[in-house]
N, C-alpha and C positions, 0 to 999 in steps of 0.2 A: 504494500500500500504506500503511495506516494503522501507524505504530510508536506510539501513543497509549500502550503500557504502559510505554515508556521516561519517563514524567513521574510518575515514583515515585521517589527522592524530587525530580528534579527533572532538569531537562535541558534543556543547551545549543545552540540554534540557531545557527549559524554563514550570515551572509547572506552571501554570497562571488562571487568571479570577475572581482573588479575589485581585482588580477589574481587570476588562479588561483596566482599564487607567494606575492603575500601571502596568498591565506586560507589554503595549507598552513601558511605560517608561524607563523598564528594559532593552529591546531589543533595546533600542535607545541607553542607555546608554553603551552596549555593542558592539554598532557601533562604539560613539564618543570616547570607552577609548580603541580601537583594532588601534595597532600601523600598520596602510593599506596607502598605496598608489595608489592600484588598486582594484577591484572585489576581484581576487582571492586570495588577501592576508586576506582578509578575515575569521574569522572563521566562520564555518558551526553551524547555530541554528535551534532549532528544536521548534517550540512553541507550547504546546496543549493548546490549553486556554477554559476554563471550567465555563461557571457563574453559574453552576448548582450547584456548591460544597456547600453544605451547612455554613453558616455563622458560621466561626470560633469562636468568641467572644461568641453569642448565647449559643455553645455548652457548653463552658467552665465556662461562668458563670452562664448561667442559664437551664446547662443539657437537652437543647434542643439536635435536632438531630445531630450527629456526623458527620461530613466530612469526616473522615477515610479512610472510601470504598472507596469513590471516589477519596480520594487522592490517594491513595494505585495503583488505577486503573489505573489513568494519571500517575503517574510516570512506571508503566510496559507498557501504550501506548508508550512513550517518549523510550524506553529503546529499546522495538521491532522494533522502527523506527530508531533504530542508535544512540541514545544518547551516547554518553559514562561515562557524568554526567548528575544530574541533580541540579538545584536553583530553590527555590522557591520563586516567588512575590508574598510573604505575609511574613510578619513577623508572626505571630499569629500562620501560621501553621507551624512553627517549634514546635510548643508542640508535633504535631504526629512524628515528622522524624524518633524516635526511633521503632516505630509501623510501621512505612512505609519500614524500610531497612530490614526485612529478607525476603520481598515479592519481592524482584529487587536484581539484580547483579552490580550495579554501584553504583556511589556514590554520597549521599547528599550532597552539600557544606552547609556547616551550617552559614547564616548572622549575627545571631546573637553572634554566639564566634569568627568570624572574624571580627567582628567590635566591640569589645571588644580589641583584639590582636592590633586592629589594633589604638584604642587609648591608648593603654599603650605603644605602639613601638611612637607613633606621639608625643607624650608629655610627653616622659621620660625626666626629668632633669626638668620637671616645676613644683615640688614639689608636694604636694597635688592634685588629680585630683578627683574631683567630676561631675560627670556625669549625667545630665539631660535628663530623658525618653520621649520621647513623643511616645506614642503607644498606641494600643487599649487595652480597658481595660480584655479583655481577655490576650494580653501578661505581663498588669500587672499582674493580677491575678495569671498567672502560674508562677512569678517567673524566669523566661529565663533568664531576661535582669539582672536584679539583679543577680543572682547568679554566672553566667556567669565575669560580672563588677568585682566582689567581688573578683573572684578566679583572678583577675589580677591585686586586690589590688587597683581599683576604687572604690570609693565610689556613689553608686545610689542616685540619687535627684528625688522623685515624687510629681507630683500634690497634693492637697487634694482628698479626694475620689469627693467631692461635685464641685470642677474647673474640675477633670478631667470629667467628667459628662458634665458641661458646655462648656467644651471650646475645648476639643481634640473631644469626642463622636459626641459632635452637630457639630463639623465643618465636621467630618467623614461618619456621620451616617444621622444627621440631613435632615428635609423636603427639605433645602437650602444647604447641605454636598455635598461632591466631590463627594458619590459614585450615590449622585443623578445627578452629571452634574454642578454641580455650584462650582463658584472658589473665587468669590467678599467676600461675609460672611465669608467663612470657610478659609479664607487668615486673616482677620481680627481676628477671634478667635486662628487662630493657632500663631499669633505675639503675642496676649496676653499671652499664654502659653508660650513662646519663656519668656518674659520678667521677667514674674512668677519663670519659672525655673531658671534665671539668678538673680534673686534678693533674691533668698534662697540659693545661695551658689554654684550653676553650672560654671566649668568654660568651660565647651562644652556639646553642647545638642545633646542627638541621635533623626536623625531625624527616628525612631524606629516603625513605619507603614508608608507601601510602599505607600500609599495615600499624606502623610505629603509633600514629597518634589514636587508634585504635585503643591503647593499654596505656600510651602516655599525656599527661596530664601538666599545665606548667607549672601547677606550684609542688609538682615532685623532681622541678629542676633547681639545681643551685645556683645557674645563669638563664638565660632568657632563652627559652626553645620559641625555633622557628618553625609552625607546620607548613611544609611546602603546599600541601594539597588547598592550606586555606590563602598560601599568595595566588596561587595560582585560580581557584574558585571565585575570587576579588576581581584579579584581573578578566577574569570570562566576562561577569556580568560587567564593569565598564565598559569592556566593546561594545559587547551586545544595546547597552542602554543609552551609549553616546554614538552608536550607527548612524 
C-alpha cells in the first residue's frame, strides 16, 4: 500500500528491528520530543521494522552475512511509502549508509555525526572534552564514532577490548542481554561501563547502541550521558517541521 500522501509536509521513516525494543524506543522518543498539543500537530512516521536484517556486528567483525540488501531494501520500502527521510535505530548500521544512499532518493540523517555536533555545540567553553563510547563492538571496530568525535576535536574514550566483551556485549548480546528481553543484568553491567569510562578520563559518555538507553538512565551516570537515539529523534522532527 502506497501512504505517499503522508509526505505533506513531511514525514519520518523509521528503519528499524535491530532490535524491535530500540526502534519502539525511537518512535516514543519522537512522540515525547514533537512540540504537539493535539493529534495533528503531530509529525507523520513511517516504521518498517525488520528482525530479519542480519546482525550488524557479526558482519563487520566476523564477515559473517551482510545486512546491506536488506537495508538497502527497507529504506526504498520507507521511501515508496512517503518517507521523505529516513533514521536508522541502530547505531552499527551506519557503517552501510554510504552503500544505502545511491539506491533511494531521500535522505539518511546520520546519528552518529549529529551526536558528535551535537557535543561539541553542548560543551563548548568546558575545555577538554573526552568522550566515552558505549557501542557494539562492530561500531567500534568500524571506526564511526571515533573518527566522527575526532573531526570535532573530541577526544574518544574506549573500553579494553576484554571489558568491552564483558560488560557492553554481554549486557547487549548476552543469554541474560536486552536483545534477549532482560533488563536486571545488562543495567548492572552497562553502570559498570558507565563508571569505567568515567574513571579513564570521560567527561560524557555516548550512550552509542540504540539498546544502551534501554537499561541506562542519566542520573546513574557520574558525567552527562548523551543518548544518541534522542539527538538524532530531535533532529528528525526539525526537518520534518521546518520542511
Amino acid at each position: 500500500m502506497n501512504f505517499a500522501f503522508m509526505n505533506k509536509p513531511g514525514c519520518i521513516g523509521i528503519l528499524g528491528g535491530m532490535g524491535p525494543g530500540a526502534t519502539s524506543c525511537l518512535f516514543d522518543l519522537i512522540i515525547k520530543n514533537t512540540p504537539a498539543s493535539s493529534d495533528q500537530e503531530h509529525v507523520p512516521v513511517i516504521i518498517y521494522n525488520n528482525p530479519l536484517i542480519p546482525d550488524r556486528t557479526r558482519h563487520i567483525v566476523y564477515g559473517e552475512e551482510s545486512p546491506l540488501k536488506m537495508l538497502t531494501s527497507g529504506a526504498q520500502v520507507l521511501e515508496k511509502a512517503g518517507a521523505t527521510l529516513i533514521i536508522i535505530a541502530c547505531n552499527t548500521a551506519h557503517y552501510y549508509i554510504n552503500d544505502i544512499l545511491p539506491d533511494i532518493n531521500i535522505p539518511i540523517l546520520n546519528m552518529i555525526d549529529l551526536t558528535s555536533e551535537y557535543i561539541c555545540t553542548s560543551m563548548k567553553g568546558s575545555g577538554r572534552v573526552r568522550a566515552g563510547i558505549l557501542a557494539s563492538t562492530g561500531t567500534i571496530r568500524s571506526g564511526r564514532y571515533q573518527k566522527s568525535l575526532e573531526s570535532y576535536g573530541i577526544e574518544p574514550v574506549l573500553l579494553s577490548a576484554q571489558l568491552q566483551e564483558e560488560l557492553v556485549m554481554e549486557a547487549v548480546y548476552g543469554k541474560r542481554g536486552i536483545k534477549a528481553g532482560y533488563k536486571r543484568e545488562a543495567k548492572t553491567l552497562v553502570n559498570e561501563a558507565v563508571k569505567t569510562l568515567a574513571n579513564s578520563g570521560a567527561n560524557t559518555i555516548i550512550a552509542g547502541c540504540t539498546e544502551i538507553p534501554l537499561v541506562l538512565r542519566e542520573k546513574s551516570s557520574p558525567v552527562p550521558l548523551v543518548n544518541s537515539m534522542e539527538v538524532l529523534a530531535k533532529e528528525a522532527i526539525r526537518k520534518v517541521i521546518n520542511r
